[in-house]
KOLKEDREN-151300 format. One record per residue: x, y, z of N, C-alpha, C, O in turn. Coordinates in pm, whole numbers, padded with zeros to 5 digits, always signed. Each point is the difference from the previous one (the first is absolute). Example, Ala and Ser with C-alpha at 12.3 -4.5 7.8 and 13.67 -1.06 7.14 Angstrom:
<rs>
+01319-00569+00780-00089+00119+00000+00090+00120+00000+00104-00002+00066 -00139+00107-00138+00082+00119+00006-00077+00109+00073+00051+00111+00017 
</rs>
This chain:
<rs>
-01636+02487-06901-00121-00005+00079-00025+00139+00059+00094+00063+00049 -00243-00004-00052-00056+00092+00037+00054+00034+00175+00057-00093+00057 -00070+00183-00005+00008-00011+00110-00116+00002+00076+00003+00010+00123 -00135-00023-00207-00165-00037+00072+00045-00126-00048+00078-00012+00094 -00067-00045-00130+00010-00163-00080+00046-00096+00138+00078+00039+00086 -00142-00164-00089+00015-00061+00133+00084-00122-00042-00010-00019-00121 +00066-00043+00167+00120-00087-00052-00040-00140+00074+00066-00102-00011 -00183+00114+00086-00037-00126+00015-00149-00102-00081-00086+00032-00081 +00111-00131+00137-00080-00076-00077-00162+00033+00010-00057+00054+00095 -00013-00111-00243-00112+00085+00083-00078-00127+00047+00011-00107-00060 -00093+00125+00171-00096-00133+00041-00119+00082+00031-00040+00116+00016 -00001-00262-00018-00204+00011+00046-00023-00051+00130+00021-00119+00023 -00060+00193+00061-00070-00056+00140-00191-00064-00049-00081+00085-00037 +00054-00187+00043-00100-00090-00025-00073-00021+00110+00017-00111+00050 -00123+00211+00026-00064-00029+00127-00163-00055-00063-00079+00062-00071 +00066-00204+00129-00101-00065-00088+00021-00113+00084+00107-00052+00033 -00291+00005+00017+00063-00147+00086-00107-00118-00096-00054-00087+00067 +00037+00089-00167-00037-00117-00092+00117-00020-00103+00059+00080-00073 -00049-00194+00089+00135-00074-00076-00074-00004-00153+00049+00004-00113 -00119-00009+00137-00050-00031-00188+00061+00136-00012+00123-00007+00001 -00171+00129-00013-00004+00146-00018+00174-00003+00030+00071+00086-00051 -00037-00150+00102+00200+00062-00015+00039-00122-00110+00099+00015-00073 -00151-00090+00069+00063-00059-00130-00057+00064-00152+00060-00012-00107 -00199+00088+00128-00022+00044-00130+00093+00128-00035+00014+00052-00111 +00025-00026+00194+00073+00145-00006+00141-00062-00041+00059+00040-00101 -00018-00119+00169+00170-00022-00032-00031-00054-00151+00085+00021-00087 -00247-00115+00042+00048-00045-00134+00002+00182-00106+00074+00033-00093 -00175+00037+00154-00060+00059-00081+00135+00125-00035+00018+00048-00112 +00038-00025+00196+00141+00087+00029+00128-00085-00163+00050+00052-00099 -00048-00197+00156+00039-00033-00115-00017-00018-00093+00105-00031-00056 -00202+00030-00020-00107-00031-00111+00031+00187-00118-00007+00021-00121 +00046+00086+00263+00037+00113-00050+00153+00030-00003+00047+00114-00009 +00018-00217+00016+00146+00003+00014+00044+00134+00143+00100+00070-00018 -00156-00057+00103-00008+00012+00076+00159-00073+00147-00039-00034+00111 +00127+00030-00131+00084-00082+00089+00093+00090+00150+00120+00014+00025 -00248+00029+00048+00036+00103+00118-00008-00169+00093-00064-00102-00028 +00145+00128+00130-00043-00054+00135-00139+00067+00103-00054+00107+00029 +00046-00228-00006-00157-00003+00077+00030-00058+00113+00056-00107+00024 -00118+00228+00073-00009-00080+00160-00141-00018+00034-00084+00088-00019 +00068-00157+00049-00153-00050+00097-00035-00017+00147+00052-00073+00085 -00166+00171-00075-00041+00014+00122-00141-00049-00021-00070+00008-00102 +00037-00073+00252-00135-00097-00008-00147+00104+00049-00117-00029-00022 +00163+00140+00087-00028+00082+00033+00030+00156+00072+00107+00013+00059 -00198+00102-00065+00021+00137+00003+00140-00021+00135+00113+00041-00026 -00146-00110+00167+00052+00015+00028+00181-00046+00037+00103+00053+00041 -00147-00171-00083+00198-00075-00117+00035+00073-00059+00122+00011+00012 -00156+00043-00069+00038+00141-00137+00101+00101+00081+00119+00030-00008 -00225+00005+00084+00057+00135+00083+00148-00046+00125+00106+00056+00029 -00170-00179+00014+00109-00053+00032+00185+00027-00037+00096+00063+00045 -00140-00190-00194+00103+00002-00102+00081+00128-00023+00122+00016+00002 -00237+00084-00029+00013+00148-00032+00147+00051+00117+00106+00056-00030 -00138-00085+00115+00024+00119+00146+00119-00097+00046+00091+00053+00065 -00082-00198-00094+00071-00061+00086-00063-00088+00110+00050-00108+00033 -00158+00158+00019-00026-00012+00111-00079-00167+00030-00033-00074-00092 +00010+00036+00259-00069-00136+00027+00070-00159-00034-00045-00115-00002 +00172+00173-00021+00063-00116-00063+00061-00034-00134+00080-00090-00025 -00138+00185-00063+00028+00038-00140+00092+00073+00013+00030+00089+00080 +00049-00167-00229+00114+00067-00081-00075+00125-00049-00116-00003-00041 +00208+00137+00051-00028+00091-00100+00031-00030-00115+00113-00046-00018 -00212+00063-00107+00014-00040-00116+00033+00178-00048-00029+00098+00068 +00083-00098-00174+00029+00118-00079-00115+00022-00064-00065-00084-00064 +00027+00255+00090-00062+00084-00037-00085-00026-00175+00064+00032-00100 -00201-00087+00087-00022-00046-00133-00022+00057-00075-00021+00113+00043 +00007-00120-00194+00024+00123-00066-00193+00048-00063-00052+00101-00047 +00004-00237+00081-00140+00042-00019-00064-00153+00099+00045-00114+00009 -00190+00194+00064-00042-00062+00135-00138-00078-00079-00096+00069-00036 +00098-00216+00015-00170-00048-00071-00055-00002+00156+00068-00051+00090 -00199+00112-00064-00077-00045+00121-00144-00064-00015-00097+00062-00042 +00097-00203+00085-00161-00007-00015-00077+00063+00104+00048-00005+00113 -00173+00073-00133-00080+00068+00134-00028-00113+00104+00044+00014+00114 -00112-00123-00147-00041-00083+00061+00052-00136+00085-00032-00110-00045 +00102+00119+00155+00147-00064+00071-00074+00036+00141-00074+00092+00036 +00137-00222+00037-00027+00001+00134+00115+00066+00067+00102+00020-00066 -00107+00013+00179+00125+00048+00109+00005+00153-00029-00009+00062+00106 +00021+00017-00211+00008+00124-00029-00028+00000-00181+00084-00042-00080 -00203+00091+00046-00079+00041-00122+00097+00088-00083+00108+00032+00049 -00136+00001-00147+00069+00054-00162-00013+00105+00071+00102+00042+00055 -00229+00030-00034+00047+00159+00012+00024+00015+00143+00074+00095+00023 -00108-00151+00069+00095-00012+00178+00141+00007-00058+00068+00099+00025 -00017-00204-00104+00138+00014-00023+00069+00128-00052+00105+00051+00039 -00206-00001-00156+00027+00102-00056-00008+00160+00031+00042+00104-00050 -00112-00142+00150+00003+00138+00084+00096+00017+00091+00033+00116+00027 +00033-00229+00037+00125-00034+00072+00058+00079-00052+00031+00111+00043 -00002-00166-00163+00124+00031-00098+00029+00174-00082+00096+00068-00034 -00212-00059+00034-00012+00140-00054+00022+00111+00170+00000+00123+00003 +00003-00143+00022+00043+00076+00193+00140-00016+00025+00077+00067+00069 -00061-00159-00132+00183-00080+00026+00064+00117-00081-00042+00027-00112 +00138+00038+00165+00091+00095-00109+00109-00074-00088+00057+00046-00100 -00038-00179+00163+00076-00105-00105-00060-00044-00119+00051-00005-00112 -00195-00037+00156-00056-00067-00133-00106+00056-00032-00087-00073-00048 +00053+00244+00067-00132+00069-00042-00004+00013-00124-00107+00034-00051 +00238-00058-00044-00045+00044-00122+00066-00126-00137+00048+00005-00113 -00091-00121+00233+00017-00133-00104-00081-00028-00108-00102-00052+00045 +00097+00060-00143-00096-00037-00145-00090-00163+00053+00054-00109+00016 -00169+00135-00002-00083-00097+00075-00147-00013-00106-00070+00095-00035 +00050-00237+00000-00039-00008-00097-00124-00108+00096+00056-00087+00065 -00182+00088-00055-00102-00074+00057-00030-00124-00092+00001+00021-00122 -00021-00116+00155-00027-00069-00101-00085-00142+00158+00037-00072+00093 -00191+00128-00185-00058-00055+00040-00163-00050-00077-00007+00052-00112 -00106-00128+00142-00109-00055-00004-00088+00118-00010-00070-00035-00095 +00039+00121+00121-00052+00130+00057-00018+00083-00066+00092+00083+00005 -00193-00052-00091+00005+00130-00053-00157+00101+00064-00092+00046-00067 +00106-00044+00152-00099+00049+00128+00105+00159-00031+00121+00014-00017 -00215+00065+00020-00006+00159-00001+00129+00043+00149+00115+00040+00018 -00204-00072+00037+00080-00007+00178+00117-00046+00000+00089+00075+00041 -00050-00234-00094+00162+00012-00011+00010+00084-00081+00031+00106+00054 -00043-00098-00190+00090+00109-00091-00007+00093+00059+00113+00047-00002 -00190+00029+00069+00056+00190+00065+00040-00035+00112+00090+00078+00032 -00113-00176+00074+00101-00029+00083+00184-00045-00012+00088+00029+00080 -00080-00090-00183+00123-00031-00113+00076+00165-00006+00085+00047+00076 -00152+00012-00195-00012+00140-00038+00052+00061+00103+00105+00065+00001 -00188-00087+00101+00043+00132+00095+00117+00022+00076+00018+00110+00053 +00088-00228-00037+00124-00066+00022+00080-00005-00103+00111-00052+00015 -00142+00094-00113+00123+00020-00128+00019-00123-00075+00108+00003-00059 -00170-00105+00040+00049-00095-00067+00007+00046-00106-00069+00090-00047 +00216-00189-00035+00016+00008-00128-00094-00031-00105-00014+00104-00064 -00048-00184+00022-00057-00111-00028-00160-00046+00086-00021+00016+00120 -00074-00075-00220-00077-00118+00057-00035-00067-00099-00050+00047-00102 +00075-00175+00126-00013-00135-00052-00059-00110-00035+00082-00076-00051 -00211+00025+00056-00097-00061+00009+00000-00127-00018+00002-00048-00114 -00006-00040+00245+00081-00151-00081-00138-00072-00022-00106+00036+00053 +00121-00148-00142+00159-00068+00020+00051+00080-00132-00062+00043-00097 +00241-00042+00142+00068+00053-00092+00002-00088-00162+00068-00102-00013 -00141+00151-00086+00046-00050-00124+00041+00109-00129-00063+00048-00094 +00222-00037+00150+00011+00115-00122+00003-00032-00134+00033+00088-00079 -00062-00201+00038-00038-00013-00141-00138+00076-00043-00017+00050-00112 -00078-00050+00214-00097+00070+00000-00028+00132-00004-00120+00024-00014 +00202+00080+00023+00012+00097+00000-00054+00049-00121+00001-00072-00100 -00059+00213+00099+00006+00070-00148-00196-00026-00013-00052+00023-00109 +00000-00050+00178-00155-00031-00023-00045+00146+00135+00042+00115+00013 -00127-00184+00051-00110+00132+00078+00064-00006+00123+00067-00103+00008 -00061+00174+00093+00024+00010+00127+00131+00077-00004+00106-00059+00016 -00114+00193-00038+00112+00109-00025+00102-00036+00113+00107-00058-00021 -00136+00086+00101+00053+00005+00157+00104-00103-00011+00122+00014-00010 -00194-00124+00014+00055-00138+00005+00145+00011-00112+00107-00051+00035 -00118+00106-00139+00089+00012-00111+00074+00087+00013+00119-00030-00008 -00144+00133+00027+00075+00121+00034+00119-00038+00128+00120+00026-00010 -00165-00071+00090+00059-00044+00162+00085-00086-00015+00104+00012+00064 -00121-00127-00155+00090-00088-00062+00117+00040-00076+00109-00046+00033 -00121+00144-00153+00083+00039-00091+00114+00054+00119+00114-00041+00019 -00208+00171+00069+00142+00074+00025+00076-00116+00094+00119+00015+00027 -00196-00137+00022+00066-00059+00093+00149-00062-00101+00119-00010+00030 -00179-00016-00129+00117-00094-00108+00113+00063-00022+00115-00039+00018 -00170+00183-00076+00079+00135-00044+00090+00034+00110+00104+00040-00053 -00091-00036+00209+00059+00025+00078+00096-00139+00020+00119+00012-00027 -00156-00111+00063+00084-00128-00029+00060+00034-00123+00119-00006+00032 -00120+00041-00160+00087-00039-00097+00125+00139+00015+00115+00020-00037 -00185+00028+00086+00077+00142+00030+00148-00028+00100+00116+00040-00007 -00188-00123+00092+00111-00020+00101+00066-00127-00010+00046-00047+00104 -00032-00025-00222+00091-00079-00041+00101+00008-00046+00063-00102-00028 
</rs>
């Protein structure tokens, strides 16, 4: 093993508060042989919680890529994400948006916070490979980095 090489497992932090949308992801994750652990947060601010420890929450270990939907009560996708990008712990987590939204304003608001990725749900990666670059592009490297860290 490398000595950049990380020896732990890799997981997905899942900040998303519609249950349909976390079950399409856990099927759609497997459907790509896909078999990371997934934690779930109901919202931006459970996430950050989880993240930090803090309010009562277990610290969960550091994820190896962050899904955020924009649209969540208590603390929003990019509220969260701007948190996080200020945080010197988690400013440079691979953070992948995955949301309803393809409004100009989120994407350069997204953009302007470094996300990895944007996503356009609902997630159907069988669908992939047709129009909406972004959407495809944002996906691949999301897969490509998961398969990477398996």
């Amino acid at each position: 093993m490398s000595p950049l090489s990380s020896p732990a497992t890799p997981t997905i932090l899942l900040v998303e508060d519609d249950q349909m949308d976390v079950m399409n992801v856990q099927r759609e994750l497997r459907k790509q042989n896909i078999n990371v652990p997934l934690t779930h947060a109901r919202n931006g601010r459970e996430a950050l919680n989880m993240l930090r420890g803090e309010n009562g929450e277990p610290k969960i270990a550091r994820p190896s890529l962050v899904m955020l939907d924009l649209n969540m009560p208590r603390l929003n996708g990019l509220e969260l994400l701007k948190i996080l990008r200020e945080d010197p712990e988690f400013s440079n987590l691979n953070v992948f948006i995955m949301t309803t939204s393809d409004l100009d304003v989120d994407r350069s608001g997204a953009s302007s916070l470094g996300v990895s990725g944007y996503i356009i749900k609902p997630l159907t990666f069988d669908s992939f490979g047709g129009e909406g670059g972004g959407t495809i592009d944002g996906f691949s490297l999301f897969l490509d980095l998961l398969k990477l860290k398996q």
